[in-house]
N, C-alpha and C positions, 0 to 999 in steps of 0.2 A: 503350129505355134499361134497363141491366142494374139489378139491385139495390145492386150495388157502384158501381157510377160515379153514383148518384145525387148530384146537386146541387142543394139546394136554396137559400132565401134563410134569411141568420139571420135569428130573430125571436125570441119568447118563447118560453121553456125549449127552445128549439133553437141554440144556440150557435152556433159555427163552428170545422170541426173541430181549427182551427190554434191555438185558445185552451182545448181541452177537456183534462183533466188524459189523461194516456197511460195504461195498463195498467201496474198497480205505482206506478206512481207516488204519490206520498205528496200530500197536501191541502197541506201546512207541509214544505218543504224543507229547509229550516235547523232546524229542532224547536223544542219549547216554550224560552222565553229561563230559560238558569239562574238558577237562586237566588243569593241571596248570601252568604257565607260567616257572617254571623250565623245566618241563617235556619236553612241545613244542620248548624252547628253546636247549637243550639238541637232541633230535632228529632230528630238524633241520640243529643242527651241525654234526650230524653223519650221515646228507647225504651222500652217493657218489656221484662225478663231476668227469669228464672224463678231464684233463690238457693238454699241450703240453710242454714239457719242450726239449730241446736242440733236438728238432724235432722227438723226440718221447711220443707216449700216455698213459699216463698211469691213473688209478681211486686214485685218494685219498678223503679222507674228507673235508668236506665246512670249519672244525676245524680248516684242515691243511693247507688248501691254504687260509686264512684268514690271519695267523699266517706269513703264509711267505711272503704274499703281507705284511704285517706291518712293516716285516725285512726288508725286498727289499727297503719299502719306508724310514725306516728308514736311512739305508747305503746310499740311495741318497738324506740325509741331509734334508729331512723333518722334521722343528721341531715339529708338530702337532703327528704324526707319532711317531719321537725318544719318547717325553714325555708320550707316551700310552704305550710305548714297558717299560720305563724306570718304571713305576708307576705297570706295570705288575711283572715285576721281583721282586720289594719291596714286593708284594703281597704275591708272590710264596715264597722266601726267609721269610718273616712272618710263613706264613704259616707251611715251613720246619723246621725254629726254633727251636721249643718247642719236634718236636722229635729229636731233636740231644741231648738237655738238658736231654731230660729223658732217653736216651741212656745208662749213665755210672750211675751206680748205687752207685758210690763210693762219699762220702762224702770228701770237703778240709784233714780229720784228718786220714783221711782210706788215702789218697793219701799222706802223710808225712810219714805215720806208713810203705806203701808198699815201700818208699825212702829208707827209712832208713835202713830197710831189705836190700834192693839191695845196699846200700853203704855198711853194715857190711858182706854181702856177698861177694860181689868183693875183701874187704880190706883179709879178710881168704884165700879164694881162692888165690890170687895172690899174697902172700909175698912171696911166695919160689921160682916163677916163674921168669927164663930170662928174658923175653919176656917183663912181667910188669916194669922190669928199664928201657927197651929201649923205650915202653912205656910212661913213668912220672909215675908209681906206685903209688899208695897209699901209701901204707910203703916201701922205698926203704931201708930196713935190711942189717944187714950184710952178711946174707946168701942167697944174692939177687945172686950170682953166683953160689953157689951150686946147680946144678941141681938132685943132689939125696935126694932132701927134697919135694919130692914129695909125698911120703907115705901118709897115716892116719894121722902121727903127724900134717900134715900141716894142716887140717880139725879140730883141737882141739883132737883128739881121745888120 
């Protein structure tokens, strides 16, 4: 039996020859599965480009020099230009919004209640004080010149 017509039995790491990739032949046929148009768009803009600005080189992103030629055209009164910059910031501002709203945790009745607190604080604190008649005080008392009413008593105690 010739070396060519050899047949054997398949087994481990011996295959059979009707399942073995062919010469040339690629592992993945079909190729790696594309990205998706975020993605490509996204890495695209995170290229680096090499710039010139006031005669010096420096790298930034495709991001950022996109951004700034829009400003640039902008400030030289391009309305095409102004209306993309102007429709971009409604976006961003949209966008920031909703976390500033959810920022303060405090309800209209919690912000009257913490008012009101701070009015009947100031009004305790500051009746005995100089200071608050020259001021406009809250309570401008008759013990608004005694400055030895400063103790506990002024606190309620």
């Amino acid at each position: 039996m010739s070396e060519s017509n050899r047949e054997y039995a398949a087994n481990y790491r011996k295959p059979p020859e009707h399942t073995r990739f062919k010469k040339g032949q690629s592992g993945n046929p079909r190729g790696r599965t594309p990205k998706n148009l975020p993605a490509l768009l996204a890495a695209a803009l995170n290229e680096k480009v090499t710039v010139t600005e006031n005669g010096k080189r420096r790298q930034i992103t495709k991001r950022e020099a996109v951004i700034t030629q829009l400003v640039n055209k902008s400030a030289a009164a391009e309305l095409r230009a102004t209306k993309m910059l102007i429709d971009m910031l409604r976006d961003v501002e949209k966008k920031a919004e909703p976390a500033v709203a959810a920022k303060s945790p405090f309800s209209p009745t919690d912000k009257e209640v913490v008012q009101g607190l701070i009015t009947r604080l100031r009004r305790n604190m500051c009746n005995g004080c100089p200071w608050a008649a020259r001021r406009g005080g809250l309570d401008s008392g008759p013990d608004v010149g005694n400055i030895e009413s400063t103790g506990p008593e002024r606190f309620g105690e």
